[in-house]
N, CA, C and O of each residue as an XYZ file, in Angstrom:
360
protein
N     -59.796     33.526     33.132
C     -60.679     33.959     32.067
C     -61.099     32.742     31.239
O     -60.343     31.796     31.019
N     -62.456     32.841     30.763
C     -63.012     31.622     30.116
C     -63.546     32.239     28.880
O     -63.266     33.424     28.702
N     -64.231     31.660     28.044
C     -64.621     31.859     26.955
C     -65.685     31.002     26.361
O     -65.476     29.845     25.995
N     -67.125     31.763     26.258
C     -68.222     30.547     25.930
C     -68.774     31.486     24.153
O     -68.549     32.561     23.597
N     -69.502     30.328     23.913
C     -70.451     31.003     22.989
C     -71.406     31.980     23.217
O     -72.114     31.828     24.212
N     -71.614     33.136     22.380
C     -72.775     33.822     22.830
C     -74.130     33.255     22.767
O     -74.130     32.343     21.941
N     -74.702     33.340     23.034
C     -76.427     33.102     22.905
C     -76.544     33.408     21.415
O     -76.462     34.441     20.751
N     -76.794     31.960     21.106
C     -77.637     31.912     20.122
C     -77.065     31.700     18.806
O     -77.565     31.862     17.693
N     -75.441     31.141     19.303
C     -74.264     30.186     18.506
C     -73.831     29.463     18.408
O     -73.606     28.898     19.478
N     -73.312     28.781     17.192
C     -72.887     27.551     16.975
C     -71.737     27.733     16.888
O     -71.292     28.856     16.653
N     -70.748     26.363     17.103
C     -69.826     26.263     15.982
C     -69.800     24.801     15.660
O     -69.764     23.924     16.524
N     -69.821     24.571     14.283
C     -69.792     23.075     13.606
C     -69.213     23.436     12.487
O     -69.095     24.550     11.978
N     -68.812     22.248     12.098
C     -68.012     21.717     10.801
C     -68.689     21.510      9.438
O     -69.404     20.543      9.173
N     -68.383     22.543      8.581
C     -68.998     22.658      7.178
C     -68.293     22.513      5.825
O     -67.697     23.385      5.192
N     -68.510     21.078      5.482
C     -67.249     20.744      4.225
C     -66.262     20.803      5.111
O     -65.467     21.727      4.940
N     -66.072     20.066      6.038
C     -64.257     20.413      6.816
C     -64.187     21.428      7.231
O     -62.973     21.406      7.437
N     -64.490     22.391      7.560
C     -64.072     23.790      7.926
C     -65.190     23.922      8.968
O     -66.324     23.445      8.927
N     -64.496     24.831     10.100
C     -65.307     25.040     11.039
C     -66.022     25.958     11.062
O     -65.367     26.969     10.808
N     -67.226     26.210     11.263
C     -67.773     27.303     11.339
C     -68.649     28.074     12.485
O     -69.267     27.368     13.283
N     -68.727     29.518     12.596
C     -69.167     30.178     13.803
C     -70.246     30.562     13.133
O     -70.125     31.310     12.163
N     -72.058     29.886     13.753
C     -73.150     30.537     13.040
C     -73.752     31.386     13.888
O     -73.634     30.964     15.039
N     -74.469     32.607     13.815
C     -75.286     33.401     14.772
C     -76.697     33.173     14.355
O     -77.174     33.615     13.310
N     -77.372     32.419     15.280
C     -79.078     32.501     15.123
C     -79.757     33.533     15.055
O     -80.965     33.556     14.820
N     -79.195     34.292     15.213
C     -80.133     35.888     15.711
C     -79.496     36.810     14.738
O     -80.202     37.732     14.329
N     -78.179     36.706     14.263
C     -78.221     38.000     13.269
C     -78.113     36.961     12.069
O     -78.698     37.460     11.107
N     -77.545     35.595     11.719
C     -77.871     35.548     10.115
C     -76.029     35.347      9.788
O     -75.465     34.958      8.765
N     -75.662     35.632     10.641
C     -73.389     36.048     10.541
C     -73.257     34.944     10.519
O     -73.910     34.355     11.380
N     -72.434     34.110      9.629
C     -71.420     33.548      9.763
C     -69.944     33.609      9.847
O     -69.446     34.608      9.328
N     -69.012     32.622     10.476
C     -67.326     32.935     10.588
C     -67.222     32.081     10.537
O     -67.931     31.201     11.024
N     -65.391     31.909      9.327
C     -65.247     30.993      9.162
C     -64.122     30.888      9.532
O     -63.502     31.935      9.349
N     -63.319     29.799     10.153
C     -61.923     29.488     11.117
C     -60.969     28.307     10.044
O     -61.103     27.304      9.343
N     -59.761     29.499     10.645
C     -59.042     27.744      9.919
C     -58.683     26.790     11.005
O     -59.227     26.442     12.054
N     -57.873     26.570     10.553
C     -57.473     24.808     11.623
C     -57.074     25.620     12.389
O     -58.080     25.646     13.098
N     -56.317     26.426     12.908
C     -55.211     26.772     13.994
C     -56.482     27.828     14.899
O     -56.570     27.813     16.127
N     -57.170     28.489     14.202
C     -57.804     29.182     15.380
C     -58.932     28.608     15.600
O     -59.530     28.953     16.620
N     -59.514     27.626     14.759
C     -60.547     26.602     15.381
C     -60.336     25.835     16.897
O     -61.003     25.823     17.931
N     -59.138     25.246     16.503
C     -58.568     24.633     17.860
C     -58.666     25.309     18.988
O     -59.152     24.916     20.048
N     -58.006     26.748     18.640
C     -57.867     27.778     19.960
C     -59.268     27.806     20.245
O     -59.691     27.304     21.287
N     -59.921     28.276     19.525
C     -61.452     28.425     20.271
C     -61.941     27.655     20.805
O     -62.472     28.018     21.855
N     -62.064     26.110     20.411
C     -62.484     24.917     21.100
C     -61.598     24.841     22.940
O     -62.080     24.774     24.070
N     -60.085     24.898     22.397
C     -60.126     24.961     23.522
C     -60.418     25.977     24.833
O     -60.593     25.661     26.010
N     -60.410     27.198     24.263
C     -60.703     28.015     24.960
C     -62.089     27.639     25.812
O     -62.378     27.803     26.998
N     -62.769     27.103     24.767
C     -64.488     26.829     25.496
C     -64.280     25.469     26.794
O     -65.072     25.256     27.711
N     -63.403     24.947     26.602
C     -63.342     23.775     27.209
C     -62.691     24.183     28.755
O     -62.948     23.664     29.841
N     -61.822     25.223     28.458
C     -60.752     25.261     29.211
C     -60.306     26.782     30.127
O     -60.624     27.759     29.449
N     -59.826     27.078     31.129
C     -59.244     28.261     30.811
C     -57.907     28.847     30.056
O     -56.995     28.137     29.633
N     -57.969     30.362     29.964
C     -57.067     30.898     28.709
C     -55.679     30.149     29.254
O     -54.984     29.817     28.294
N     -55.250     29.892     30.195
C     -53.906     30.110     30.770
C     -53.630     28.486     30.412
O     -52.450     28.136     30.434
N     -54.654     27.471     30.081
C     -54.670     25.814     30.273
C     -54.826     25.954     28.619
O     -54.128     25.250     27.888
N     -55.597     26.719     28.181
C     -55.028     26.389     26.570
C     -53.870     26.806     25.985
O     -53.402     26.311     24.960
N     -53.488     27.529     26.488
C     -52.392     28.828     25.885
C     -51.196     27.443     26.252
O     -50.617     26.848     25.343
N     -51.005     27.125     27.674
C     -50.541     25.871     27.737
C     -50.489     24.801     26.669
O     -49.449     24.446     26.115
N     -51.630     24.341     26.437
C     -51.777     23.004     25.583
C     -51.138     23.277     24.319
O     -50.242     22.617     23.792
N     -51.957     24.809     23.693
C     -51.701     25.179     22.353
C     -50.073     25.131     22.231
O     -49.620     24.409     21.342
N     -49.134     25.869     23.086
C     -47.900     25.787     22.990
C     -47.265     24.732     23.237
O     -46.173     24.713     22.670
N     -47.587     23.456     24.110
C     -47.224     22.172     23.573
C     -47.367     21.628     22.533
O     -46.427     20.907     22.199
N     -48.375     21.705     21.731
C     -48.826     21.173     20.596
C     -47.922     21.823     19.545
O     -47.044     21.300     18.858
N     -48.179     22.586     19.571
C     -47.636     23.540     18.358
C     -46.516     23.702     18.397
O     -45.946     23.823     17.312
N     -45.428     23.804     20.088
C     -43.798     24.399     20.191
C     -43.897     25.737     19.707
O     -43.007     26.084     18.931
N     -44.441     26.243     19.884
C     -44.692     27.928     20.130
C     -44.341     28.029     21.174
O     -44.337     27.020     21.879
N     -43.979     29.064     21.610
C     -43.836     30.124     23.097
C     -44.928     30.353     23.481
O     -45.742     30.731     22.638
N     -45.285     30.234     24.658
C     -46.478     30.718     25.378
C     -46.903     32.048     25.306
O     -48.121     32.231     25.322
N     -45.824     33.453     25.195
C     -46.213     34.943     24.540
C     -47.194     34.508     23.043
O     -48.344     34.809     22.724
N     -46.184     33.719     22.391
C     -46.958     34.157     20.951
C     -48.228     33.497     20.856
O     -49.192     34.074     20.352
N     -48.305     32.195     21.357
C     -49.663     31.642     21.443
C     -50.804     32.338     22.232
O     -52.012     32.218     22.027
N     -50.171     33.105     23.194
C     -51.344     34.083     24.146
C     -51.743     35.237     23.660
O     -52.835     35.734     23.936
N     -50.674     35.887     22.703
C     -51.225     37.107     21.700
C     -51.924     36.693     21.020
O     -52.955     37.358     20.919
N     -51.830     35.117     19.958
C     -52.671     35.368     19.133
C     -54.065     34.317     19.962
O     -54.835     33.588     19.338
N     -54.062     34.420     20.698
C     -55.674     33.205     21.477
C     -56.015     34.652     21.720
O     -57.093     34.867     21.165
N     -55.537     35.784     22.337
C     -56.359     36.927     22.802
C     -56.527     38.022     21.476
O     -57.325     38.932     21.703
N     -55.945     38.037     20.275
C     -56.505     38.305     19.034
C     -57.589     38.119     18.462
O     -58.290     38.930     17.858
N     -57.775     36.775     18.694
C     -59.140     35.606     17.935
C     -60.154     36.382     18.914
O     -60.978     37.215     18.539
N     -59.887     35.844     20.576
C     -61.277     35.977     21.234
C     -61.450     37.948     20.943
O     -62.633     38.265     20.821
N     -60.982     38.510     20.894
C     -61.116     40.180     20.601
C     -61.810     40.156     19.789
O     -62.913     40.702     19.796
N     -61.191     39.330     18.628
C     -62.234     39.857     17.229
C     -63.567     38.808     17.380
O     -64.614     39.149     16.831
N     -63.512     37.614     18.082
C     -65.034     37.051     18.249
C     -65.648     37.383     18.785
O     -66.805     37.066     18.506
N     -65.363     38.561     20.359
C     -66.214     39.610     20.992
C     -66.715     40.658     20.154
O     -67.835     41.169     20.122
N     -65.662     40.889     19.466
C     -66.300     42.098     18.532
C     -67.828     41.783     17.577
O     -68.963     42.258     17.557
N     -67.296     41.016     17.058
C     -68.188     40.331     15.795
C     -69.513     39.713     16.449
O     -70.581     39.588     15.850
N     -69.235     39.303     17.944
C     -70.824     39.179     19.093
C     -70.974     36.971     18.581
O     -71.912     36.174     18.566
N     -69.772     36.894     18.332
C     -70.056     35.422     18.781
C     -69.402     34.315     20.163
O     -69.593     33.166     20.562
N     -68.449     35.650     20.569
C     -68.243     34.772     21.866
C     -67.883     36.033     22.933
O     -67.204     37.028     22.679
N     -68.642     35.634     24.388
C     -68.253     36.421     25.479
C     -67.596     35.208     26.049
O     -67.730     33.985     26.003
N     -66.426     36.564     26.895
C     -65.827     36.922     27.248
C     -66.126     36.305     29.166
O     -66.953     37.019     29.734
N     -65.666     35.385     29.872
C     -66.256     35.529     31.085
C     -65.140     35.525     32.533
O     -64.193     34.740     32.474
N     -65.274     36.324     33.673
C     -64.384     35.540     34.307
C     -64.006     34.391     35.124
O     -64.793     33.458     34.967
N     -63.025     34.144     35.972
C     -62.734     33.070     36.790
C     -64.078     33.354     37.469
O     -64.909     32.467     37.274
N     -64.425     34.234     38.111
C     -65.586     34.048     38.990
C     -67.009     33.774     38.441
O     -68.066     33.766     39.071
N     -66.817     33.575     37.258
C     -68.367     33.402     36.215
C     -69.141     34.467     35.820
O     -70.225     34.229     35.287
N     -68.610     36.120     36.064
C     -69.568     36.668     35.784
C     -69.232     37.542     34.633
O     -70.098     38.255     34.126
């Protein structure tokens, strides 16, 4: 499983803080440090290679870092700033 931006989103850094903009509805989201990261890497990476990294970095358990990376992307599907894609791209 991968994770991109939806059409027609950003995310950049505003005053330090990261932010999720939507061109098309006007929404902004705003991330702190810890789920900024997750999302970046998520975009970079697949879930199973960040969930990895994140729990090196951090010394978390790989459960708790994978509940909360699949928390974030839930509520950024919801909110329509990031799909959702699979291993096979579709």
């Amino acid at each position: 499983m991968h994770t991109r931006l939806a059409t027609g989103t950003t995310l950049t850094s505003v005053e330090g803080k990261d932010v999720l903009f939507s061109v098309k509805s006007g929404d902004s989201y705003g991330l702190n440090e810890t789920a900024a990261r997750m999302l970046r890497l998520g975009l970079e990476m697949s879930l199973d290679e960040a969930v990895d990294r994140l729990a090196s970095e951090y010394g978390v358990g790989r459960k708790e870092i994978r509940d909360d990376f699949e928390e974030l992307v839930h509520e950024l599907v919801k909110l329509k700033f990031v799909q959702v894609i699979s291993a096979q791209g579709g």
